[in-house]
N, C-alpha and C positions, 0 to 999 in steps of 0.2 A: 504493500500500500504506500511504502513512501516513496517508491517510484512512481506510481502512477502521483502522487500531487506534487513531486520532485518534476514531474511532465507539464504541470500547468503553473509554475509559478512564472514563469516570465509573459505565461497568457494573462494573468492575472493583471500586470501591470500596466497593462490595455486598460484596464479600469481607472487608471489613476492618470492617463494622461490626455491633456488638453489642448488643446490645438490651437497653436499662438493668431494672433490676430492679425489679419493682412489686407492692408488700404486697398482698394481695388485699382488695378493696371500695376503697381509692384509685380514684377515678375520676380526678382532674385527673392525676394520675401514669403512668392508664392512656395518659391521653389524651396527653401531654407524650410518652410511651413510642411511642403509634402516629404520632403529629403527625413525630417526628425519624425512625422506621421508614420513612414514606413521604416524607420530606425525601431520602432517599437513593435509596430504590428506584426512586419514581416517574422523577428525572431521570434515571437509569443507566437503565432500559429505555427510554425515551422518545428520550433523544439515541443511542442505539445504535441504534435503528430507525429511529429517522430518519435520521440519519448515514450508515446503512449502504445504506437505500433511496434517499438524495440521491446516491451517489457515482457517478463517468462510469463510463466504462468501464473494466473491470478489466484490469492487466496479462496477467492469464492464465486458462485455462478454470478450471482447480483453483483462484483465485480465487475466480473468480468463484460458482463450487459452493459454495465457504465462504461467502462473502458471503449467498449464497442459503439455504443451510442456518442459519444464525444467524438472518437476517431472519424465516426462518419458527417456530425454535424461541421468538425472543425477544417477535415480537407477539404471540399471545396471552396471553403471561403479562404483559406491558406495558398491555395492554386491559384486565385484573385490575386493576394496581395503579391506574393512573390514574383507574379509575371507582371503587375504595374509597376510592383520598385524597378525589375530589371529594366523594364521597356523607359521609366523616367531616368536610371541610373547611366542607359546608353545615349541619351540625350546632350545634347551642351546644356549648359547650365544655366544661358539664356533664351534656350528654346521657349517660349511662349505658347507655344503650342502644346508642348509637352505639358508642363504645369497645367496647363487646363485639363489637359485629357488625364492628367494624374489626379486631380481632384475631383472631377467625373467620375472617375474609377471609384476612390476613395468614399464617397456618397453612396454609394451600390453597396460597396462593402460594407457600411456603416448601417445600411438597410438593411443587406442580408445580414448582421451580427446581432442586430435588433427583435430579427422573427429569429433568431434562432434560442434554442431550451439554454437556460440554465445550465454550465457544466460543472457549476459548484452545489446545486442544490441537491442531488442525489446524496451527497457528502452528510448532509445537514437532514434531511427528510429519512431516508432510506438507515433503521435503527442497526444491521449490519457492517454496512459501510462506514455509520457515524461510529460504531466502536471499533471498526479497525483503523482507521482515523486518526482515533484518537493517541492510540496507541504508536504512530508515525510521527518522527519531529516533521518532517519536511507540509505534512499537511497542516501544522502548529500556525506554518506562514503564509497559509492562502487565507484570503478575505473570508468573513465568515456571515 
């Protein structure tokens, strides 16, 4: 169990960050705006997917359900962001175009993150999981 919430702590920090404010027609600002956007997001879904599809066997079936159900809720929003960071990351850095289309992107994702389940709630709700859980430092540091 403390791999699997060792797999979602840096998704976690998606929660904590805020997306700086940028005057409109600023392009470098936009761009500085999407650049630290996808500085966070990209690695929170990426080590969570990964993390969660590297780990052995789960202690338990309701686990392991969890485990399965994140996995599937969090890659395709993970395949989003990783393929806007790259497509804005190969850009110049005054592309205007790009920054647009990276915040477009951005909006999508931020939608689709919005309909998507709780991956913390299982943790909390579900009386198996919250004791083994509990029992885990690394789950100690996800949001509660």
């Amino acid at each position: 169990m403390d791999g699997f919430c060792g797999s979602l702590i840096d998704f976690a920090k998606i929660g904590d960050f805020k997306m700086p404010d940028v005057e409109q027609g600023d392009v470098a600002g936009a761009r500085k705006a999407m650049d630290e956007a996808f500085g966070v997001f990209a690695p929170g879904f990426d080590n969570a997917v990964t993390g969660l599809k590297g780990l052995g066997q789960a202690p338990s079936a309701e686990a392991e359900n969890a485990r399965k159900s994140i996995v599937d809720a969090l890659t395709p929003i993970r395949d989003q962001v990783v393929a806007a960071k790259a497509k804005l990351d190969a850009a110049p850095k005054d592309d205007k175009t790009a920054a647009a289309e990276a915040a477009v992107s951005f909006q999508r994702i931020g939608s689709d993150i919005n309909d998507m389940p709780d991956p913390f709630q299982q943790l909390e709700t579900n009386a198996s999981l919250k004791t083994l859980a509990a029992q885990a430092p690394n789950c100690k540091k996800l949001p509660s």
